[in-house]
C-alpha positions as CSV (number, residue, x, y, z in Angstrom):
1,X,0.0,0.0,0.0
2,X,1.2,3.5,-0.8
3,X,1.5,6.1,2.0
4,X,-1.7,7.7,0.7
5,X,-4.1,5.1,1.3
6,X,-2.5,4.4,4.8
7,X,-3.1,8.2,5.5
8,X,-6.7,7.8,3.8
9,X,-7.4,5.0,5.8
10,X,-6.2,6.2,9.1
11,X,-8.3,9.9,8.4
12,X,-11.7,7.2,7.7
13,X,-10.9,5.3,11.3
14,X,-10.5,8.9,12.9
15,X,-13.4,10.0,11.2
16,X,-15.5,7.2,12.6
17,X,-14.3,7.6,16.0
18,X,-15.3,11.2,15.8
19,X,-18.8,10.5,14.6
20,X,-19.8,8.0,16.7
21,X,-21.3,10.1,19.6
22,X,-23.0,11.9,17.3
23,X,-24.6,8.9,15.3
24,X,-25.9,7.5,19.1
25,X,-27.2,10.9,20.0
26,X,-29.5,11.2,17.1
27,X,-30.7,7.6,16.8
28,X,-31.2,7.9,20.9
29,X,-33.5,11.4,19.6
30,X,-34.5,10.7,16.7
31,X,-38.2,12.0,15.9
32,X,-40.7,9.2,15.3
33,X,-42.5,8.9,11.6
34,X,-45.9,10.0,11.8
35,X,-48.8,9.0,9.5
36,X,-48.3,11.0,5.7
37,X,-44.5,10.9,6.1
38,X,-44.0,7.6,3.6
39,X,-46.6,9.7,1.3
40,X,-43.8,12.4,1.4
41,X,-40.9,10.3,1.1
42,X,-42.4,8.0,-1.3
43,X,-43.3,11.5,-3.4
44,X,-39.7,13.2,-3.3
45,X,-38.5,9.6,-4.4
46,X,-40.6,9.4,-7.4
47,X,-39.6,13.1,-8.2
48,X,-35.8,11.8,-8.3
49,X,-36.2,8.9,-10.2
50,X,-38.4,11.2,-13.3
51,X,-35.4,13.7,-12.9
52,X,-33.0,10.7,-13.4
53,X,-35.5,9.6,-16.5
54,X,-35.8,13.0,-17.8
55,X,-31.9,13.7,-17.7
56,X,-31.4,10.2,-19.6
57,X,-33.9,10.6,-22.4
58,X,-32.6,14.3,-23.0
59,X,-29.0,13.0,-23.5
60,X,-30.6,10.3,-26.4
């Protein structure tokens, strides 16, 4: 392994360490999914994937 991806892997370990609290904080406090939230999710999904569709078939 080259000194880069030593250093790169060393700075993603570090990162990790660093998130962790963080990561347990928020799935500790999380807020809970109410009723209309898949509706909203499901919604801003479909939006994406007729972007993705739109940006293919312009490129044809």
């Amino acid at each position: 392994m080259d000194w880069t991806q030593i250093l790169g892997v060393v700075a993603g370990i570090m990162m990790l360490v660093f998130l962790w609290p963080a990561y347990k904080h928020w799935s500790r406090n999380s807020p809970k999914a109410e009723k209309g939230d898949w509706a909203s999710v499901i919604f801003a999904l479909s939006a994406v994937v007729l972007l993705v569709l739109l940006l293919i078939l312009s490129v044809r």
